[in-house]
BAPADO-414198 format. One record per residue: x, y, z of N, C-alpha, C, O in turn. Coordinates in pm, whole numbers, plus 50000, padded with zeros to 5 digits. Layout:
BEGIN
{pt {X Y Z} {X Y Z} {X Y Z} {X Y Z}};
...
//
This chain:
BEGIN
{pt {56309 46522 29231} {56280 46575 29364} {56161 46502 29423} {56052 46488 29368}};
{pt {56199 46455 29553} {56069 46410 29638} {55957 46460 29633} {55956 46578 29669}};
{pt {55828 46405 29595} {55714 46464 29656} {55632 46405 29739} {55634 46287 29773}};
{pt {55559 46489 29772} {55415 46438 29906} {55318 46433 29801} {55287 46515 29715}};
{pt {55261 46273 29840} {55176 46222 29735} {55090 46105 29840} {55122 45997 29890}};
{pt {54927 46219 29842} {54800 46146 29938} {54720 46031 29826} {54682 46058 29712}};
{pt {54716 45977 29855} {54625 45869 29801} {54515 45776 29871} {54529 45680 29948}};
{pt {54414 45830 29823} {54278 45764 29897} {54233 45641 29829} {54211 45622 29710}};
{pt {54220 45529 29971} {54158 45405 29964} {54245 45356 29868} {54211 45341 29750}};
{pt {54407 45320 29933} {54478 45240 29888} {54535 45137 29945} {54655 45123 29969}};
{pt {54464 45078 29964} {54482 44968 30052} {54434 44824 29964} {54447 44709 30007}};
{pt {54386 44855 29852} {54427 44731 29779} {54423 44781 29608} {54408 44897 29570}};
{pt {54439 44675 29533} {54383 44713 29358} {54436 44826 29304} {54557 44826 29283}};
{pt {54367 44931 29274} {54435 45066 29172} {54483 45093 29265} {54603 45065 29252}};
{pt {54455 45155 29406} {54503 45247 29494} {54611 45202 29522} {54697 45290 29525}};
{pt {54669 45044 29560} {54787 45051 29613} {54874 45050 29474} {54993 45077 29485}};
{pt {54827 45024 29359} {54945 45021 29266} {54958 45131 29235} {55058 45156 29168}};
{pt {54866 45242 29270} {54908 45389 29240} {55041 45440 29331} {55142 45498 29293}};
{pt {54999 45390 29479} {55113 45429 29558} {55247 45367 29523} {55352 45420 29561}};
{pt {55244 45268 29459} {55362 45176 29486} {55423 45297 29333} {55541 45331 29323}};
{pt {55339 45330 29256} {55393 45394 29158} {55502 45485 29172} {55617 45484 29127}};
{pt {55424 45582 29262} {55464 45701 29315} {55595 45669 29406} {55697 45738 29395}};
{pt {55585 45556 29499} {55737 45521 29551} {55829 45530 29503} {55933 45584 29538}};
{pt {55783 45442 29363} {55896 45362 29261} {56012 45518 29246} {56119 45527 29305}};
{pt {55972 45590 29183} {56003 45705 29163} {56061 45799 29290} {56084 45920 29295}};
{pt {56069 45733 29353} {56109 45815 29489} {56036 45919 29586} {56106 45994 29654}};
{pt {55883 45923 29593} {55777 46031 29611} {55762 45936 29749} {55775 45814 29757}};
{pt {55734 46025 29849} {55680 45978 29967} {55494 45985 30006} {55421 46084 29999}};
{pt {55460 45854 30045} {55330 45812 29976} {55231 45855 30148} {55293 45825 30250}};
{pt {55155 45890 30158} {55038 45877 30273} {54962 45777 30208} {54909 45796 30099}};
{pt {54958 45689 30260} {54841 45539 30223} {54704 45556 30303} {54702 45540 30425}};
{pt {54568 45595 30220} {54445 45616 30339} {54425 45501 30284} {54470 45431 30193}};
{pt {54302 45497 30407} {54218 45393 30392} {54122 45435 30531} {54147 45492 30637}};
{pt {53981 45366 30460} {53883 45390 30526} {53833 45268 30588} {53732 45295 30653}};
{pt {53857 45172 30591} {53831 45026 30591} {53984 44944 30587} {54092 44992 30555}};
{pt {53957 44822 30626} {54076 44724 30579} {54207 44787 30655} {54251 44879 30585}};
{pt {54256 44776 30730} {54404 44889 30791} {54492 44792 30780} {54606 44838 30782}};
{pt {54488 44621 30763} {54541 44529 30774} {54622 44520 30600} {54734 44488 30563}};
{pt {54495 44569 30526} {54538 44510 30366} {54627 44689 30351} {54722 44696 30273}};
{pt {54598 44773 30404} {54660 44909 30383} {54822 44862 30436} {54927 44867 30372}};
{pt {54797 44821 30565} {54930 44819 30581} {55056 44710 30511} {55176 44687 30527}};
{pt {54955 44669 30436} {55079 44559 30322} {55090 44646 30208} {55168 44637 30113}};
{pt {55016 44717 30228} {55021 44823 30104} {55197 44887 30121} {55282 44875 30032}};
{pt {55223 44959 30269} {55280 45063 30353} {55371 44975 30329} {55456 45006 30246}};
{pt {55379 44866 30380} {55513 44803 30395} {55570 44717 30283} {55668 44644 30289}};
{pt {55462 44749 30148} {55505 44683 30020} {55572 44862 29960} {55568 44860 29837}};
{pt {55599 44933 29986} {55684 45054 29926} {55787 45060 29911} {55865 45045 30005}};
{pt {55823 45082 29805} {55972 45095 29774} {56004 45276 29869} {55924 45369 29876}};
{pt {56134 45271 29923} {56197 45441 29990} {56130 45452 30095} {56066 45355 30135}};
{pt {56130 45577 30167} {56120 45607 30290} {56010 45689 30298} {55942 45704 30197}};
{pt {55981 45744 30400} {55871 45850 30425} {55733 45836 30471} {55682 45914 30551}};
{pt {55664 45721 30410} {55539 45698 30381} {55477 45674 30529} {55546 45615 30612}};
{pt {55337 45725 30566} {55291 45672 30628} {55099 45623 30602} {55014 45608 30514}};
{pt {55114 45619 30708} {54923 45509 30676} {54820 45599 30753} {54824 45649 30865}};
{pt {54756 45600 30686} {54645 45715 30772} {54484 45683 30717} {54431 45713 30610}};
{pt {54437 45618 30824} {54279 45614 30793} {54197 45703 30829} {54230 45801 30895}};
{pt {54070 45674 30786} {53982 45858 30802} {53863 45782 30716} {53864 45682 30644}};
{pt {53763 45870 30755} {53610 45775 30708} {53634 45959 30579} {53677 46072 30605}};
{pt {53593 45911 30484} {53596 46031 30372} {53434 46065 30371} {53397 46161 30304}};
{pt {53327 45981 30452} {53201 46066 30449} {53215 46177 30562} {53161 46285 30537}};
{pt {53276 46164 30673} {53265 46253 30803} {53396 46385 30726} {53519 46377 30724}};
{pt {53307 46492 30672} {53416 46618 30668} {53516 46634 30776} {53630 46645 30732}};
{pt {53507 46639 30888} {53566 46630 31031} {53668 46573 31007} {53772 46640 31003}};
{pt {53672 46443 30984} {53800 46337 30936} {53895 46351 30813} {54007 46305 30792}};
{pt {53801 46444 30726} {53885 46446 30606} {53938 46561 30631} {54048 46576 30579}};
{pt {53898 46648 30692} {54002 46784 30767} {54147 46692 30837} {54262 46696 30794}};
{pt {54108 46630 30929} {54185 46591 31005} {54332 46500 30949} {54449 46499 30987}};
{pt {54235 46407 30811} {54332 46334 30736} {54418 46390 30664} {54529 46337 30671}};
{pt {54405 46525 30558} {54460 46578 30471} {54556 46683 30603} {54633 46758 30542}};
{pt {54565 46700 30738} {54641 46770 30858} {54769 46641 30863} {54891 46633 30849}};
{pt {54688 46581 30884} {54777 46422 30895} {54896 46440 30795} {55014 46469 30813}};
{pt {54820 46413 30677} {54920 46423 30547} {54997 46487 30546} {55108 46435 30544}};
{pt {54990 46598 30546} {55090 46739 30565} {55138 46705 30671} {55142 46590 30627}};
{pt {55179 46694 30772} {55280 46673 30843} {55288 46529 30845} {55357 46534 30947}};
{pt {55283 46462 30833} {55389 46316 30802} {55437 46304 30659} {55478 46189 30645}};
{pt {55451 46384 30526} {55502 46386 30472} {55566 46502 30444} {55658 46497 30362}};
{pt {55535 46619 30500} {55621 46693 30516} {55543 46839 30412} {55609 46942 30408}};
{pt {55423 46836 30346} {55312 46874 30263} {55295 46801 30167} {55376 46714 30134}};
{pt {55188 46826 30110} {55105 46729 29996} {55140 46858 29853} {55118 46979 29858}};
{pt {55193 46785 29750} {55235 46802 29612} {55133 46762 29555} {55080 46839 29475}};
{pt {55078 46638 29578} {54964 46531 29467} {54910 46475 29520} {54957 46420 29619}};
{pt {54749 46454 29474} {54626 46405 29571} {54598 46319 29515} {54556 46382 29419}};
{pt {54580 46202 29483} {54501 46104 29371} {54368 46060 29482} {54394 46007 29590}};
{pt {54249 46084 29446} {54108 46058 29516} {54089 45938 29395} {54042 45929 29282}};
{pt {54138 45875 29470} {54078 45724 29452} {53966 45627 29513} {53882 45559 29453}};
{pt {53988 45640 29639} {53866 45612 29742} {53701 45602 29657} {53654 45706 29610}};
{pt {53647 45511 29650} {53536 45488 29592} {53414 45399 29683} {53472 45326 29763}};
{pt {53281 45388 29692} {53188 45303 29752} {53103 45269 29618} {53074 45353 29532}};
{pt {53068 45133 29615} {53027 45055 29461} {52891 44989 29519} {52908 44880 29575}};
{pt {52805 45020 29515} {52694 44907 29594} {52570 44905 29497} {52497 44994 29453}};
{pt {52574 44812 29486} {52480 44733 29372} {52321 44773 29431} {52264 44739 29535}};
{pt {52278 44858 29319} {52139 44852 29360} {52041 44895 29225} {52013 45005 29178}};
{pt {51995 44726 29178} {51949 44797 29048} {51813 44802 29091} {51764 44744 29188}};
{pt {51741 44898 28988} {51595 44976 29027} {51505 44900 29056} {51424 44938 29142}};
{pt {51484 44741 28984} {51372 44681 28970} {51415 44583 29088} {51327 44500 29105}};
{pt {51488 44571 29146} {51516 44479 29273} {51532 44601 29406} {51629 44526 29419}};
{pt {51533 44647 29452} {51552 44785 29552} {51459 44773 29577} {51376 44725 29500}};
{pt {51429 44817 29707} {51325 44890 29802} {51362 45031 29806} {51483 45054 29817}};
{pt {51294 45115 29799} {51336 45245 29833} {51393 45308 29887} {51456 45408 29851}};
{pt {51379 45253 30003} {51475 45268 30129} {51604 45232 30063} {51661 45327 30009}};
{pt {51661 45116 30056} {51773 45094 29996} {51844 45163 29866} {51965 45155 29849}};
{pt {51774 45219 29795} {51726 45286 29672} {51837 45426 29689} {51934 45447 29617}};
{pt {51779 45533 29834} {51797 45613 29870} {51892 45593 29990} {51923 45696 30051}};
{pt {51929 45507 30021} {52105 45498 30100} {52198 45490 30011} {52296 45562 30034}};
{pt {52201 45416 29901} {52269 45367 29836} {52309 45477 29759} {52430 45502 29767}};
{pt {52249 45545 29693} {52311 45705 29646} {52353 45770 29734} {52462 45820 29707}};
{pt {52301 45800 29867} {52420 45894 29971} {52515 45852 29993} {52609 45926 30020}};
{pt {52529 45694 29988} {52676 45644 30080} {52750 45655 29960} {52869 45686 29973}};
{pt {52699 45634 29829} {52816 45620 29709} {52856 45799 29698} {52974 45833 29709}};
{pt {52760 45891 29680} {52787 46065 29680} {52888 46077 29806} {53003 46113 29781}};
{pt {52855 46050 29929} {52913 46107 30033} {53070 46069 29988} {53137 46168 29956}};
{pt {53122 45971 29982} {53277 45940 29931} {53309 45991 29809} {53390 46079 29780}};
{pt {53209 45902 29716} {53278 45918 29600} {53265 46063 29548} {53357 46092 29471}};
{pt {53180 46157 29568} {53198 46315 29535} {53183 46379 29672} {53282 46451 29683}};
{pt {53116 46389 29773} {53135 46493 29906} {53263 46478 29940} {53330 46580 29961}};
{pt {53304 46387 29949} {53458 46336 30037} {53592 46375 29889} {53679 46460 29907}};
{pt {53584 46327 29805} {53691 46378 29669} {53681 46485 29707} {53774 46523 29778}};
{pt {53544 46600 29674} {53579 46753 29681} {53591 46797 29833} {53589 46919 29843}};
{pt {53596 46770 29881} {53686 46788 30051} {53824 46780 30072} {53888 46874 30119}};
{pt {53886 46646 30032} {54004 46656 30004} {54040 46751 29931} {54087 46852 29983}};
{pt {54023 46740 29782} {54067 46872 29689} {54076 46990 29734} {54177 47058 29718}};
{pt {53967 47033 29801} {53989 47158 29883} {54025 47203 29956} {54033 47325 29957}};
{pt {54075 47111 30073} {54179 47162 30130} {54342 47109 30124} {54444 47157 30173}};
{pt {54323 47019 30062} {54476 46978 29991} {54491 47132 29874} {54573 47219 29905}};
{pt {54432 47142 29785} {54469 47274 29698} {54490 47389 29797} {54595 47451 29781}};
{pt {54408 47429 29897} {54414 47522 29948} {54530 47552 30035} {54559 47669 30060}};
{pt {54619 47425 30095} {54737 47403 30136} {54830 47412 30015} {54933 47468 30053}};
{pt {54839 47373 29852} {54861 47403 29781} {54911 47511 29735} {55024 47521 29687}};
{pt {54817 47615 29749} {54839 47788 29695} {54876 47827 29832} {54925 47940 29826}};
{pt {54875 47788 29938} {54916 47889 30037} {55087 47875 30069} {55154 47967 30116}};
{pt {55145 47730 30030} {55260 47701 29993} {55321 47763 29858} {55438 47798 29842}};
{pt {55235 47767 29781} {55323 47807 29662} {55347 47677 29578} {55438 47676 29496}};
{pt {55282 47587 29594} {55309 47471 29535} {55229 47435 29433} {55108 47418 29442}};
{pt {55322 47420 29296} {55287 47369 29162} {55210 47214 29156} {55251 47128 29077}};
{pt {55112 47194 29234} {55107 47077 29263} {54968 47031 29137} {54934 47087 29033}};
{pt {54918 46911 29202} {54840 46791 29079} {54734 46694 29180} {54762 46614 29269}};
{pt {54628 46730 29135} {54518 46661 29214} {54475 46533 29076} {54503 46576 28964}};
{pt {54434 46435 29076} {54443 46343 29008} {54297 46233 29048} {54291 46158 29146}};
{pt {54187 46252 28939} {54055 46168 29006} {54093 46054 28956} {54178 46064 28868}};
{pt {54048 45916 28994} {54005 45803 28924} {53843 45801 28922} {53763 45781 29013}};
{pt {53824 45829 28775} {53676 45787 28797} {53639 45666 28712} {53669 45550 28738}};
{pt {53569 45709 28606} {53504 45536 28558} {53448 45576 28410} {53401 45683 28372}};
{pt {53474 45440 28329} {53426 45452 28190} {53263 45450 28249} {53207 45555 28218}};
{pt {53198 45383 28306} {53031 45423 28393} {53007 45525 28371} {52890 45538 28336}};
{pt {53078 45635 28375} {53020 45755 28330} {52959 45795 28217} {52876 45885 28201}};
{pt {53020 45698 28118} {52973 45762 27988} {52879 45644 27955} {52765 45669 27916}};
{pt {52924 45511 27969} {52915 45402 27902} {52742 45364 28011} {52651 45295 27964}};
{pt {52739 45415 28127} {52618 45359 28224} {52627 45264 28317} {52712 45182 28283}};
{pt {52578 45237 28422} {52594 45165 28526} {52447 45091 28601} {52425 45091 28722}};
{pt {52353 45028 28491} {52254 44968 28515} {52218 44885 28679} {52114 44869 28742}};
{pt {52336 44855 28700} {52283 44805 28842} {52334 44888 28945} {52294 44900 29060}};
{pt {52451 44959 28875} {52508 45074 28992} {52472 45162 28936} {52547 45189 28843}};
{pt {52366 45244 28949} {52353 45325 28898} {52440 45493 28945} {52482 45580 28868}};
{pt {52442 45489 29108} {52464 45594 29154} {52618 45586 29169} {52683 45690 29175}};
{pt {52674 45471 29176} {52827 45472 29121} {52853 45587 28984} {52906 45698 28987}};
{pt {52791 45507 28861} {52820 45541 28731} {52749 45757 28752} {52815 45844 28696}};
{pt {52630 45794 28831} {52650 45920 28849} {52753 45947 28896} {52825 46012 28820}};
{pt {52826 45906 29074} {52879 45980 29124} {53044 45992 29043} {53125 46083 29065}};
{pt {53065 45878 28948} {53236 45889 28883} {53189 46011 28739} {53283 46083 28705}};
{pt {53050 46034 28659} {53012 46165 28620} {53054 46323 28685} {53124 46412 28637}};
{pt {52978 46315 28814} {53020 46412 28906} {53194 46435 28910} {53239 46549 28895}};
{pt {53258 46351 28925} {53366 46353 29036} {53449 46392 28850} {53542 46472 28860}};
{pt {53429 46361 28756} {53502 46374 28621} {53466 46544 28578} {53536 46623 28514}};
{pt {53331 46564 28640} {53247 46689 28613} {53369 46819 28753} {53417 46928 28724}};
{pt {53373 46787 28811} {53438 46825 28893} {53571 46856 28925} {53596 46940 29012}};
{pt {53675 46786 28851} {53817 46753 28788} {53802 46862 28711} {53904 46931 28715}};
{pt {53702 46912 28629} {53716 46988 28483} {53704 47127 28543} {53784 47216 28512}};
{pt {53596 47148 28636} {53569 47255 28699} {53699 47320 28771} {53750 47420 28720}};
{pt {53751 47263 28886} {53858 47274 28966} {53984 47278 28852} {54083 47343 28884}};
{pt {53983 47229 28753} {54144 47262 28676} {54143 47397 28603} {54240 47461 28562}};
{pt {54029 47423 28597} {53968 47607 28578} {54015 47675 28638} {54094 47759 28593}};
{pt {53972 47659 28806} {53977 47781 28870} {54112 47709 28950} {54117 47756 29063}};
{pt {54208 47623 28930} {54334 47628 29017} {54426 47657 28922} {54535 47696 28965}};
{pt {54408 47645 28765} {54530 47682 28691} {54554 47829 28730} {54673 47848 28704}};
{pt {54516 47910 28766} {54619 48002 28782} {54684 48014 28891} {54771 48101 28896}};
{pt {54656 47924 29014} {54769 47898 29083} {54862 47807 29059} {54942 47784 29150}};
{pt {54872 47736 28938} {54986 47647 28943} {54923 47502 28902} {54962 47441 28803}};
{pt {54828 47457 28982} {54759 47358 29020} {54713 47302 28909} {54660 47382 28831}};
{pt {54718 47138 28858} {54684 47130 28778} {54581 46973 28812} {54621 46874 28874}};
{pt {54458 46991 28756} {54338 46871 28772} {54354 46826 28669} {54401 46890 28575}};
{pt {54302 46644 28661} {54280 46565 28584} {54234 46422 28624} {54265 46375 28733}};
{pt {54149 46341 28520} {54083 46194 28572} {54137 46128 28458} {54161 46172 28346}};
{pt {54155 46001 28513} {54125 45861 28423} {54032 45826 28439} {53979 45856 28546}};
{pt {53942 45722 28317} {53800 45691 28340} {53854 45579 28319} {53846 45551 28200}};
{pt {53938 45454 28417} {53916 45335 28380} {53769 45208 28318} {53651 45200 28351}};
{pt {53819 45163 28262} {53702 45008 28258} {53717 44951 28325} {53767 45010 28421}};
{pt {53693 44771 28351} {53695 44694 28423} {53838 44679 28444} {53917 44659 28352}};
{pt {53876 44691 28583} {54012 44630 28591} {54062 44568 28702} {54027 44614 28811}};
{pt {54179 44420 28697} {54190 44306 28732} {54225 44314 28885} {54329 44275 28938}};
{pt {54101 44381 28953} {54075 44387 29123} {54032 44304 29182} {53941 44239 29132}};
{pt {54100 44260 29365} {53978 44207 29435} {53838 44219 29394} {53765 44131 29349}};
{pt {53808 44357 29421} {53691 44379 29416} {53575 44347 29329} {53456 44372 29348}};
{pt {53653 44269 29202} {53571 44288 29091} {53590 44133 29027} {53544 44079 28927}};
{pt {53665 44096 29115} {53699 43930 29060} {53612 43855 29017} {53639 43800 28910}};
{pt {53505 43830 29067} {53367 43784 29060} {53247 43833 28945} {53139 43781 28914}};
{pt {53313 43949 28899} {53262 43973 28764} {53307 43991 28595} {53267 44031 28486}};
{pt {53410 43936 28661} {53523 43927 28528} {53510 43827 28411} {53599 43766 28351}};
{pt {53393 43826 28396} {53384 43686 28338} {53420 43668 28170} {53435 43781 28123}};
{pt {53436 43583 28085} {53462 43568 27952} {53438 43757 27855} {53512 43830 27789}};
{pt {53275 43765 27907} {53181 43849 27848} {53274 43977 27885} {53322 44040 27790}};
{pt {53298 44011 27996} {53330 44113 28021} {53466 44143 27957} {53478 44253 27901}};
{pt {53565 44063 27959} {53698 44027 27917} {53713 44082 27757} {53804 44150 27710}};
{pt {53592 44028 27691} {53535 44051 27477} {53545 44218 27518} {53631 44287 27463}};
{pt {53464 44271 27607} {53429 44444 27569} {53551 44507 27501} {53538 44594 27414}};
{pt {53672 44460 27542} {53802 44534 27450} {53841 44463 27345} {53824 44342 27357}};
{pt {53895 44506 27231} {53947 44433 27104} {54024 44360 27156} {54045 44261 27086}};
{pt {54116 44363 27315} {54242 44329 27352} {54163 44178 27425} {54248 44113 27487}};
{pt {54057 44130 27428} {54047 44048 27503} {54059 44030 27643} {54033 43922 27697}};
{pt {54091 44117 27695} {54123 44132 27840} {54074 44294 27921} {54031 44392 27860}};
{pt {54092 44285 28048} {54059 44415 28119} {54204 44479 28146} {54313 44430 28118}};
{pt {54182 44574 28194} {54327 44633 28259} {54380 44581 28419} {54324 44555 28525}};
{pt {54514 44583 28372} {54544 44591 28534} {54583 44678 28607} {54617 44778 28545}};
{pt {54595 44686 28729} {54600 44805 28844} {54706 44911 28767} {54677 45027 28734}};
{pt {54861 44833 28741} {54978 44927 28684} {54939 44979 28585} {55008 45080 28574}};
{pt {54847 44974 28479} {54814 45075 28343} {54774 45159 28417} {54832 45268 28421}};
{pt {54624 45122 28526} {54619 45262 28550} {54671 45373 28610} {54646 45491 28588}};
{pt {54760 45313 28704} {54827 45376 28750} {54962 45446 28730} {55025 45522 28803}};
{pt {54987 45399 28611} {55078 45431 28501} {55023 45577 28423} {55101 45669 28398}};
{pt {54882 45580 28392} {54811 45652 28401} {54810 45765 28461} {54853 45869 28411}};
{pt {54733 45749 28630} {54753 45830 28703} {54851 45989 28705} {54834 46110 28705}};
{pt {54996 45853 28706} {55134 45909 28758} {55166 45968 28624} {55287 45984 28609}};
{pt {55098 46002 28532} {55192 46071 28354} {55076 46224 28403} {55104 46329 28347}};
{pt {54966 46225 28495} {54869 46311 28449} {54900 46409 28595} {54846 46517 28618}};
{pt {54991 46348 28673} {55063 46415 28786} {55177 46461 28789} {55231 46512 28888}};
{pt {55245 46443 28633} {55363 46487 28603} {55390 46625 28536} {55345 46647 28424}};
{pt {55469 46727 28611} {55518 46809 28486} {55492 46851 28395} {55444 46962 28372}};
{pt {55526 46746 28309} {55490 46695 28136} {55355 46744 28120} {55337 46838 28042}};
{pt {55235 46682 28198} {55118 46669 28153} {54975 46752 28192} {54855 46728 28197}};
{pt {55103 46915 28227} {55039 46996 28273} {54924 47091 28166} {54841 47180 28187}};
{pt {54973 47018 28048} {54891 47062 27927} {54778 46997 27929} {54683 47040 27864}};
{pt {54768 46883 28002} {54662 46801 28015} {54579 46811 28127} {54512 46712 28156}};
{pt {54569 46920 28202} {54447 46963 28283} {54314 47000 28234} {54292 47095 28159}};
{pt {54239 46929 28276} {54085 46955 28241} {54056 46784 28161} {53948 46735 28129}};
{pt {54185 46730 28147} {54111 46609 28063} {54055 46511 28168} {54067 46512 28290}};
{pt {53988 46424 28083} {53969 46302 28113} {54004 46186 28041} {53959 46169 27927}};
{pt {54096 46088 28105} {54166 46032 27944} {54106 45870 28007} {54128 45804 28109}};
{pt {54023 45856 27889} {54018 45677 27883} {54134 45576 27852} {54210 45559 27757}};
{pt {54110 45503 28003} {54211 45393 28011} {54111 45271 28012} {54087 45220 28122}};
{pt {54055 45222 27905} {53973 45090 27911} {54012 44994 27769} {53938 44899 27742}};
{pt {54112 45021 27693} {54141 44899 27631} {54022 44919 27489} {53972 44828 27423}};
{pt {53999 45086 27474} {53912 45032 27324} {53766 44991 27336} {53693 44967 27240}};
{pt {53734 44987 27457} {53634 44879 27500} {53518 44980 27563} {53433 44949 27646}};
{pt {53533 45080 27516} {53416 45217 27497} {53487 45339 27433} {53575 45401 27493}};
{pt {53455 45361 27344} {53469 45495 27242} {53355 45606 27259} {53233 45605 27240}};
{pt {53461 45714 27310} {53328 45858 27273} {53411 45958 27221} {53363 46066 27186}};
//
């Protein structure tokens, strides 16, 4: 059976291979994006089936993320599955920062990566239980959480938070049905990250290599299934071995 399946900041890397996942399978996809509408829409028009549409929305302005998750629901007809993917990464290690920079750089990474996730969640779930729908909210956060994020620091908090938060929310929605869960990927084979992929980084797994977009999103789509409703509250490492806790 079809579902309505939102996915934030998929417009390139994990996010669009999450959507393309969810196509594959026949699920009708809302593609956000907050940025880039050009690389989103190769996203939109790289989908396998029908339904899908593209919807941008800034995930710091609550206003917009009201407006986006309205969007969703009626161009797909309601939202089943949320994957908060949408992330801001900005390099700011302590001993190079100005303060100023210091202290933007944690709001702009909080405001998305946790104000904006738990916005969505909340009113995507809350459309959720008022439907009656057995549905699956789904974080991507980050091995950073456990492992540390020396130059990002407020990245590696805010994917803590947003994993801290997954656990909380699969508490209080299991008894409507609703079931939360994160992947904590490692490094994996993104635009975004091309430039740091180097030999060194590649050794951190026994496998010699990082992940690519489809594990995780292979990922994703098992922890949004049915099946893996036993698996609410987890957080399951997808990094290749290449951090143990």
């Amino acid at each position: 059976m079809s579902r309505g399946v939102l996915v934030t900041g998929a417009s390139r890397g994990i996010g669009r291979a999450v959507a393309t996942a969810f196509a594959e399978q026949g699920d009708r996809v809302a593609v956000h994006c907050g940025s880039r509408p050009q690389e989103a829409l190769r996203t939109l028009e790289g989908l396998p089936g029908r339904g899908h549409v593209l919807l941008r929305a800034d995930l710091s302005d609550p206003g917009a993320v009201a407006d986006l998750v309205d969007r969703a629901v009626e161009g797909l007809g309601g939202i089943d599955v949320v994957v908060n993917n949408a992330a801001v990464n900005i390099a700011h290690p302590l001993t190079e920062t100005s303060y100023e920079r210091w202290r933007r750089a944690w709001r702009d990474t909080f405001d998305v990566n946790v104000f904006g996730a738990a916005d969505v969640s909340y009113l995507a779930a809350r459309h959720m239980i008022e439907r009656g729908t057995r549905g699956h909210i789904v974080n991507v956060g980050s091995r950073g959480a456990f492992k540390g994020e020396p130059d990002h620091p407020a990245y590696g908090a805010s994917k803590a938070a947003l994993h801290s938060l997954g656990q909380s929310l699969a508490v209080a929605l299991a008894p409507h049905g609703v079931t939360v869960a994160s992947v904590a990927p490692g490094f994996v084979e993104t635009e975004r990250v091309a430039d740091r992929l180097t030999d060194e980084v590649r050794a951190q797994s026994p496998f010699g290599r990082v992940a690519t977009p489809g594990e995780v999103a292979s990922a994703v789509r098992y922890l949004a299934s049915p099946e893996a409703a036993w698996s609410s509250g987890a957080v399951l490492d997808v990094n290749g071995a290449s951090h143990l806790r």
